[in-house]
Every structure is written in structure tokens, then in C-alpha cells.
Backbone as CSV, one residue per row, in Angstrom:
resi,resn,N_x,N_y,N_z,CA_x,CA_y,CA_z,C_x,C_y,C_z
1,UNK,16.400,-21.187,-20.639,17.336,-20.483,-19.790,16.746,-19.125,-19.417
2,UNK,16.698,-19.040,-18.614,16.256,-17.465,-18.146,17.347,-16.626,-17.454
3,UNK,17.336,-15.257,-18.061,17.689,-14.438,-17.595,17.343,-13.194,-16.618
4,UNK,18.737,-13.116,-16.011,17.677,-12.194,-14.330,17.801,-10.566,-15.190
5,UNK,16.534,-9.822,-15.005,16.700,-8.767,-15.582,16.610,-7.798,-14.311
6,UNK,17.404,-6.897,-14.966,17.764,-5.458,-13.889,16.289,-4.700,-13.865
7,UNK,15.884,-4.590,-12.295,14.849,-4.804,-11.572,15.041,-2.628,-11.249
8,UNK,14.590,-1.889,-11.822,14.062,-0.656,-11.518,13.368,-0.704,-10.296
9,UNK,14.025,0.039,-9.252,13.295,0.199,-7.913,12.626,1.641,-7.639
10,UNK,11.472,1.456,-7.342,10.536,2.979,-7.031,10.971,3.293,-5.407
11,UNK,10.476,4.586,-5.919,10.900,4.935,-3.904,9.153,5.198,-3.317
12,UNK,8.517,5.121,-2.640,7.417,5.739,-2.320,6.990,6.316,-0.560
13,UNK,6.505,6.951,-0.282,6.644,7.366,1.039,5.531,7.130,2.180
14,UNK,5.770,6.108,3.227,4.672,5.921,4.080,4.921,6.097,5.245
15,UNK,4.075,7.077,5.989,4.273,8.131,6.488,5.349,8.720,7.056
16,UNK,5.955,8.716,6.252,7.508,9.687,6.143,8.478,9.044,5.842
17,UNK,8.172,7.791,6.110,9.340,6.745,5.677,9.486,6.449,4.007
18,UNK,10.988,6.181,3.658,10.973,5.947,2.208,11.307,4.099,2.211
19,UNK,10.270,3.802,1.732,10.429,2.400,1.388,10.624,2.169,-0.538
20,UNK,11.629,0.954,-0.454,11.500,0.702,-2.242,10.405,-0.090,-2.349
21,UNK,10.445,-0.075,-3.482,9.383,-1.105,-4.226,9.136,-1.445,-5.840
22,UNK,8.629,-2.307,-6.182,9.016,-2.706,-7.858,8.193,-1.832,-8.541
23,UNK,8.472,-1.537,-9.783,7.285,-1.382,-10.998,5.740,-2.176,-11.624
24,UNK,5.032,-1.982,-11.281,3.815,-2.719,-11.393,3.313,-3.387,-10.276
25,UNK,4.200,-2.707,-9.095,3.587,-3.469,-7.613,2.440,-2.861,-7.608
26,UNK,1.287,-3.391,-6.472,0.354,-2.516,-5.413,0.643,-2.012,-4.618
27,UNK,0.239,-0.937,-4.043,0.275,-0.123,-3.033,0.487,-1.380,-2.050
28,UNK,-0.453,-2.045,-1.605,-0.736,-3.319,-0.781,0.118,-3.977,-0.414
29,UNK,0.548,-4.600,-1.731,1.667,-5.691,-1.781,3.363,-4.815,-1.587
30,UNK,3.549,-4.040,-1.773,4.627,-3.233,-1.087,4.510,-3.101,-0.075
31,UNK,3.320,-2.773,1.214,3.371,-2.494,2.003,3.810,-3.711,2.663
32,UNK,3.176,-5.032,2.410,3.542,-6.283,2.642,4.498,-6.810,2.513
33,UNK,5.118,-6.428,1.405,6.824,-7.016,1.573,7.926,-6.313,2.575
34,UNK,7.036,-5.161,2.839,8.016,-4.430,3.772,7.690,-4.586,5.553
35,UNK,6.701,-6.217,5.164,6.380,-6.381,6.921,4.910,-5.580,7.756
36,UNK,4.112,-4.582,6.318,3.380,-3.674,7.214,2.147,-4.397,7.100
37,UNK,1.040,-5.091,7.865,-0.241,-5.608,7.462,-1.371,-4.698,8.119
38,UNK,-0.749,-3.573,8.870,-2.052,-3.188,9.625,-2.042,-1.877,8.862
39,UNK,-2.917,-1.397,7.739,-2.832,-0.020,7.106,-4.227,0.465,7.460
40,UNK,-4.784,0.439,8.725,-5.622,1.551,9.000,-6.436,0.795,9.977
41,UNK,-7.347,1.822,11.196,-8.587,1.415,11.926,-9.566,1.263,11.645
42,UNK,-10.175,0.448,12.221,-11.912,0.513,11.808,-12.499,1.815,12.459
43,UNK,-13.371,2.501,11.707,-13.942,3.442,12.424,-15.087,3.188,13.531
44,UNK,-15.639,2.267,13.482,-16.422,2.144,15.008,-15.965,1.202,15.837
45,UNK,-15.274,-0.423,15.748,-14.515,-0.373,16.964,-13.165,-0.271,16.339
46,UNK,-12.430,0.399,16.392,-11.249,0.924,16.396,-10.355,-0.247,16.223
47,UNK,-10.297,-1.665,15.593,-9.366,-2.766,15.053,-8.973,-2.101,13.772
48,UNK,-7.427,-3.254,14.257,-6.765,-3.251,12.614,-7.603,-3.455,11.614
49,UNK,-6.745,-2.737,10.660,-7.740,-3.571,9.446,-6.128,-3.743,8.157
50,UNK,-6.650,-4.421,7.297,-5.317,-4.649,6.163,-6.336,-5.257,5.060
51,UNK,-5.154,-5.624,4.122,-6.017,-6.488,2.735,-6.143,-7.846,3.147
52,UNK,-7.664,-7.908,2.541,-8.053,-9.405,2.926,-8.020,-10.316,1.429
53,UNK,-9.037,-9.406,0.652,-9.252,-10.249,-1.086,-8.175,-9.912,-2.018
54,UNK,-7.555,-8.764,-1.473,-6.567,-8.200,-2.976,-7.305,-8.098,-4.370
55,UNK,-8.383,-8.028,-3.979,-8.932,-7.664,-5.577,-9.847,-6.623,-5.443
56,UNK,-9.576,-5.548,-4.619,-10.980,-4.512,-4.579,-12.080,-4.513,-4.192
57,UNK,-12.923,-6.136,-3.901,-14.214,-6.429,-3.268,-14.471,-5.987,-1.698
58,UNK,-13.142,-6.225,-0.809,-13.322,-6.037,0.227,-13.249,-4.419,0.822
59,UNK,-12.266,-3.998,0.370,-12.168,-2.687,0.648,-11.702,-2.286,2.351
60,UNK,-11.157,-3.188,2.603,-10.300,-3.424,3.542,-8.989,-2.538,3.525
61,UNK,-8.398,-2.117,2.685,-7.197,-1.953,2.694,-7.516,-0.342,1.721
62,UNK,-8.705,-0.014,1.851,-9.160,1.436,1.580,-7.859,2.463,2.571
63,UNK,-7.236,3.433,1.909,-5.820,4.066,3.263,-5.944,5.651,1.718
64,UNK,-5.225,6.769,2.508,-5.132,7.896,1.647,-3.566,7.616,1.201
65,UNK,-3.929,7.582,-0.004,-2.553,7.905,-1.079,-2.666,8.780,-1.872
66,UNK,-1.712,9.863,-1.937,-1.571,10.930,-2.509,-2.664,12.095,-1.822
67,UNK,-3.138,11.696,-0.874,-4.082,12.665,-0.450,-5.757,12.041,-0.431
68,UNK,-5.774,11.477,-1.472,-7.202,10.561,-1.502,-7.587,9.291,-0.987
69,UNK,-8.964,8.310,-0.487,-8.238,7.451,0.205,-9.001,6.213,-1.282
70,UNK,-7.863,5.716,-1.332,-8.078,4.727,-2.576,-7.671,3.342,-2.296
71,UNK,-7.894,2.365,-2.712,-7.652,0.613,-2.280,-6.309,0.496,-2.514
72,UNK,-6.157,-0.185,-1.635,-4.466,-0.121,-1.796,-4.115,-1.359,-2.905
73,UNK,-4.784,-2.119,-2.248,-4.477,-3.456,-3.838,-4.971,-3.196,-4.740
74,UNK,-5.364,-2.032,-5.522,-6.063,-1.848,-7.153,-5.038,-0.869,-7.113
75,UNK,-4.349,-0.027,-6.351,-3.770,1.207,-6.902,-2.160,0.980,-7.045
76,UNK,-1.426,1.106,-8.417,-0.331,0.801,-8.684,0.599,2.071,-8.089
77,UNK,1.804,1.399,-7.315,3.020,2.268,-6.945,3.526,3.065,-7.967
78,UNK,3.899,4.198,-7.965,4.225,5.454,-8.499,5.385,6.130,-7.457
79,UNK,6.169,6.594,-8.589,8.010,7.087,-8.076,7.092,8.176,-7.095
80,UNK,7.447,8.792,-6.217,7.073,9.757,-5.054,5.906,9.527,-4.697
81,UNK,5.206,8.898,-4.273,4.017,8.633,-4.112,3.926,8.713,-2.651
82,UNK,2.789,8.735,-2.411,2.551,9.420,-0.485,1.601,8.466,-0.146
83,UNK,2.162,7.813,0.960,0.910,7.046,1.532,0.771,7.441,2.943
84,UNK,-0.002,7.305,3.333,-0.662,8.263,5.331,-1.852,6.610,5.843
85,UNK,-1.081,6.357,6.335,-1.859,5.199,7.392,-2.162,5.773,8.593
86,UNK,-1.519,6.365,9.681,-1.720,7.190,10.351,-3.411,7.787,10.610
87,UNK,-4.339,7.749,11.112,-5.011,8.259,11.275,-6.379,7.709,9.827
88,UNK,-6.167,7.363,9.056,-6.867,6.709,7.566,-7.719,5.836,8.560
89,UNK,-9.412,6.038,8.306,-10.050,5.307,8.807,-11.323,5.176,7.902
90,UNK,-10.988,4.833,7.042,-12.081,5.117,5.579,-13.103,3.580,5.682
């Protein structure tokens, strides 16, 4: 029998917007449940880019959080946390 356990929701902020999200999510995978796949340009031709491997190899989904620009699928969501897609072309 399983029981549904009470689910702690984080708040985190991309670019200005407050979206929820779980405890032990990715940056990534939050952004994804909330519909967003395009988190930054390529810097020479200027395409989307998003997560492709979810495991850090690709580096696709490289975007500044908290100010630095770090993989979005290796880096775990944190209560106030700042994410900037906007202009992130790492």
C-alpha cells in the first residue's frame, strides 16, 4: 500500500518569474515541467539550445544560475534560487 506523502514545494526564479518546483529536482527538469525547453542561444548561429543527455556530457543546457553559468541538469533546485535564460549563451 503506498502512501501519498506531503510534497514540499520550492519557489525558484526564472527570469523574474516565480515558478514551483520539488525538492531534489534539476534546474532542467523544472524548467521542463513548467513547458520551458529553450534555455539559451548558441553563440555562433544563434539556435535554441536545451538539455539533450541530462547527465552533464552534453552541456547543452549550460544557462547562469545564481549568477554563474552552471548545467542545468547536474545543478539541484534551491528555495530562492535565480535563473537568467535571457541573454545566457555559454
Amino acid at each position: 500500500m503506498h502512501r501519498k506523502m506531503a510534497a514540499r514545494e520550492l519557489s525558484i526564479q526564472v527570469d523574474g518569474k516565480t515558478i514551483g518546483c520539488e525538492p531534489g529536482q534539476s534546474v532542467a527538469s523544472a524548467l521542463l515541467a513548467q513547458g520551458i525547453y529553450r534555455f539559451r542561444t548558441s553563440p555562433n548561429d544563434h539556435l535554441p539550445r536545451g538539455p539533450f543527455c541530462m547527465m552533464g556530457a552534453c552541456q547543452e543546457c549550460a544557462i547562469l544560475i545564481d549568477g554563474s553559468i552552471r548545467r542545468a541538469c547536474q545543478t539541484e533546485v534551491a528555495e530562492g534560487m535565480r535563473v537568467c535564460l535571457k541573454g545566457a549563451s555559454a
